[in-house]
N, C-alpha and C positions, 0 to 999 in steps of 0.2 A: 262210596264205600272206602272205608280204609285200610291200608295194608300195611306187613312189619317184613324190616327184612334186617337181618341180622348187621350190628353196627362194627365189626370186625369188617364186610366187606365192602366200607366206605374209609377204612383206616392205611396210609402211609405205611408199607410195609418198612421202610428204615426207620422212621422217626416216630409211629405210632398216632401219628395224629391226624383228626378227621380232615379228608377233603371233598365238604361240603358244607354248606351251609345253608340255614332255612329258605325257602325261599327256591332254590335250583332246581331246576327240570333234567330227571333224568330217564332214560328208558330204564323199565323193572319186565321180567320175564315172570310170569303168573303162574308159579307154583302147585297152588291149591287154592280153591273159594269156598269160604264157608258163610252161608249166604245167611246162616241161620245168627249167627253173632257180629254177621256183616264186618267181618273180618280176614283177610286173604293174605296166606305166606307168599311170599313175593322174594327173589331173588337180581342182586344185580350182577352179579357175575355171570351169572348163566346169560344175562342179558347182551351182556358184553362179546359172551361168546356166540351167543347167537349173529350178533353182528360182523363179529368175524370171519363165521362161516359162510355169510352172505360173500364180503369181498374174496372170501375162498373160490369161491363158486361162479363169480362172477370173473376171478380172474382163471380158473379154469376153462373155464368157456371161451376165453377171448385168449390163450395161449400164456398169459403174461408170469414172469416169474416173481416167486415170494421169496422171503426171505423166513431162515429157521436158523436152530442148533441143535444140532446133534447133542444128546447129554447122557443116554445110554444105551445099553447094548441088549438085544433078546433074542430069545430064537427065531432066527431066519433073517434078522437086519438088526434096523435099529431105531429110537425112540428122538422124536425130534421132538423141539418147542416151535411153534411157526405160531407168533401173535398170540401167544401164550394158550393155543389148545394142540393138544397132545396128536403127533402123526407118527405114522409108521412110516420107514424107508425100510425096503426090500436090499438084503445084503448085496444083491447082483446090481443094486440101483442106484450105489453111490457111487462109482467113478466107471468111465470108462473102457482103463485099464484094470489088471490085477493088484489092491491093495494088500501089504504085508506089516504095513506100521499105520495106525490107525490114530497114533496120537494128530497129527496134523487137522484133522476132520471133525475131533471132539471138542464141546464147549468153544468153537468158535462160528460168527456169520457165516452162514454157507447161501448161496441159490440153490432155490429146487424148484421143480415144473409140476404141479399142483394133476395127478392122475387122477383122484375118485374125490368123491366127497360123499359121502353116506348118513345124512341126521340121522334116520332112525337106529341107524347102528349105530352110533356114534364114530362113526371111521373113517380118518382120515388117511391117503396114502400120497407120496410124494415123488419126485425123483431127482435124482441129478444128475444122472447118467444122462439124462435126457436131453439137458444141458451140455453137457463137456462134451459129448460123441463132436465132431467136425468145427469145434471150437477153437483150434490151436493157434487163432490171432488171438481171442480174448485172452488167455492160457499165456501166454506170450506175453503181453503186458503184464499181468499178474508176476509172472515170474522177474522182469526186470524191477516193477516194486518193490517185492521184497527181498528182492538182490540191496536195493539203495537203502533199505529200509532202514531206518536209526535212531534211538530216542532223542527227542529233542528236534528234529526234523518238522517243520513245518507245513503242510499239504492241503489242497483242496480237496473239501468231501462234501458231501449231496446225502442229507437224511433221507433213509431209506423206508426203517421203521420206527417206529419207538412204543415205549414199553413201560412199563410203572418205576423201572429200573435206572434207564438212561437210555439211547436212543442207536440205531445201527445204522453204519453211515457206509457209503460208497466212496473208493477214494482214486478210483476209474481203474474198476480190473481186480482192486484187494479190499474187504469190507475190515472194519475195524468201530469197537464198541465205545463208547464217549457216553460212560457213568453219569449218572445224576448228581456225585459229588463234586466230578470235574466240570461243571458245564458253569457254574457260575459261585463265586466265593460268599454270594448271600445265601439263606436255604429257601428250598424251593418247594412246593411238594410234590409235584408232578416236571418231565420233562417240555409235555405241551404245553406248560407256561411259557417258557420260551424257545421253543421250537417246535418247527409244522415239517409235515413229510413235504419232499421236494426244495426244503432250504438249501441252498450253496454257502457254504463257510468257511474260511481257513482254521483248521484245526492242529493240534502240536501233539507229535507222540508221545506219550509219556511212558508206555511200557509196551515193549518187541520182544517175545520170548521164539528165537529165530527155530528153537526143536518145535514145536506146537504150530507156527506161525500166528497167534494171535499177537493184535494188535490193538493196545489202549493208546484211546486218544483223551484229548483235554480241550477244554477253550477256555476255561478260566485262565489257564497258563499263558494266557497269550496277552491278558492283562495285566494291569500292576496289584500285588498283592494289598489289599488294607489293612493286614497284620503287620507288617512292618511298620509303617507308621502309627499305630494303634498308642503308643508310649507318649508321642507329643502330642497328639491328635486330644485324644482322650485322659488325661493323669488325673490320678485317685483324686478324690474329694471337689474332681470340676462339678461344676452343675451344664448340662449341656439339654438339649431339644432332640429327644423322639419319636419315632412312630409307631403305635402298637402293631405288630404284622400279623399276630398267632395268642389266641389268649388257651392256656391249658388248666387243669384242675390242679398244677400245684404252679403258677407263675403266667407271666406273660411274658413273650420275645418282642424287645424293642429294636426297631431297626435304625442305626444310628449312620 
């Protein structure tokens, strides 16, 4: 039998463009079957998250910490992203102590200790307190981090997660986020092209906003740019040898 599943969630949310191609196996979560037209709405996203929820659950079980952000606020806590499906944190369950500035906490990597998981409900709930209570070694390193902390600074960081966006990395003690556009000066469409969880790599700050504490990182920066040279390399009217990389409906990207 065959299935349709909407071509918006197989599209590059930056660039718009498909990442897939004929041929690719992917898991699809099964919507609806209509047996009668032998036709079945089929979803990959849900599929996605369904998969997510498994490592949810499995890391609940086995103690181990996820990674989220925090990105709003509602009654009684607040709204996190963890691998892109929506949790709640219980206001009493983000720190420790008593929080009165809340910016530091928002929109950036946090740890949290994975409480419930509920398919049927759709419910997910998290903590960090859970985390931080008798922590004041890790908390310690943390804090000398982002004592030194500085753009341009170069550091060792270990992919933690990654994401349609760019990938969240550990950089021992302070998480910081290494965008999809930082990561390589070719385009890419996804981050798992070139990077897997658990990689070690030196990475370069490129933006420390020290009120917030987040921190953008880079690795393209860490090599030499090919727009500089781009003027000798390549001048009007050469004829030179490409690679097609990406064909779209109004052009194709040559990799040169």
């Amino acid at each position: 039998a065959e299935g349709s599943i909407p071509v918006a969630e197989f599209k590059n949310e930056e660039t718009g463009e498909m990442n897939i191609k004929v041929g690719d196996m992917v898991d699809v979560f099964v919507e609806n079957l209509d047996n009668k037209n032998a036709q079945s709405r089929l979803s990959r996203e849900k599929a996605k998250r369904e998969e997510v929820l498994t490592s949810l659950e499995n890391a609940n079980k086995a103690g181990e910490k996820v990674s989220g952000v925090i990105f709003g606020k509602v009654k009684g806590g607040f709204m996190v992203d963890v691998q892109g499906v929506l949790g709640f944190l219980p206001g009493s369950q983000l720190d420790a102590k008593p929080v009165t500035d809340l910016a530091p906490y928002m929109y950036v990597p946090l740890e949290f200790q994975v409480v419930k998981v509920d398919r049927k409900r759709n419910n997910l709930i998290v903590s960090r307190r859970a985390l931080t209570d008798g922590s004041g070694g890790s908390m310690g390193n943390r804090d000398e981090l982002l004592a030194d902390m500085k753009e341009g600074k170069v550091l060792k960081g270990t992919v933690k997660n990654i994401t349609d966006y760019g990938a969240f990395m550990d950089l021992g003690g302070v998480d910081g986020l290494l965008h999809i556009t930082d990561i390589a000066w070719h385009r890419i469409g996804h981050p798992s092209e070139v990077l897997k969880v658990g990689q070690t790599m030196d990475v370069m700050v490129v933006r420390f906003d020290e009120k917030t504490q987040r921190v953008s990182l880079g690795l393209k920066q860490l090599r030499d740019d090919p727009w500089t040279k781009v003027d000798s390399l390549f001048p009007i009217g050469s004829k030179i040898s490409g690679k097609v990389s990406n064909l779209t409906d109004y052009g194709a990207f040559v990799e040169l």
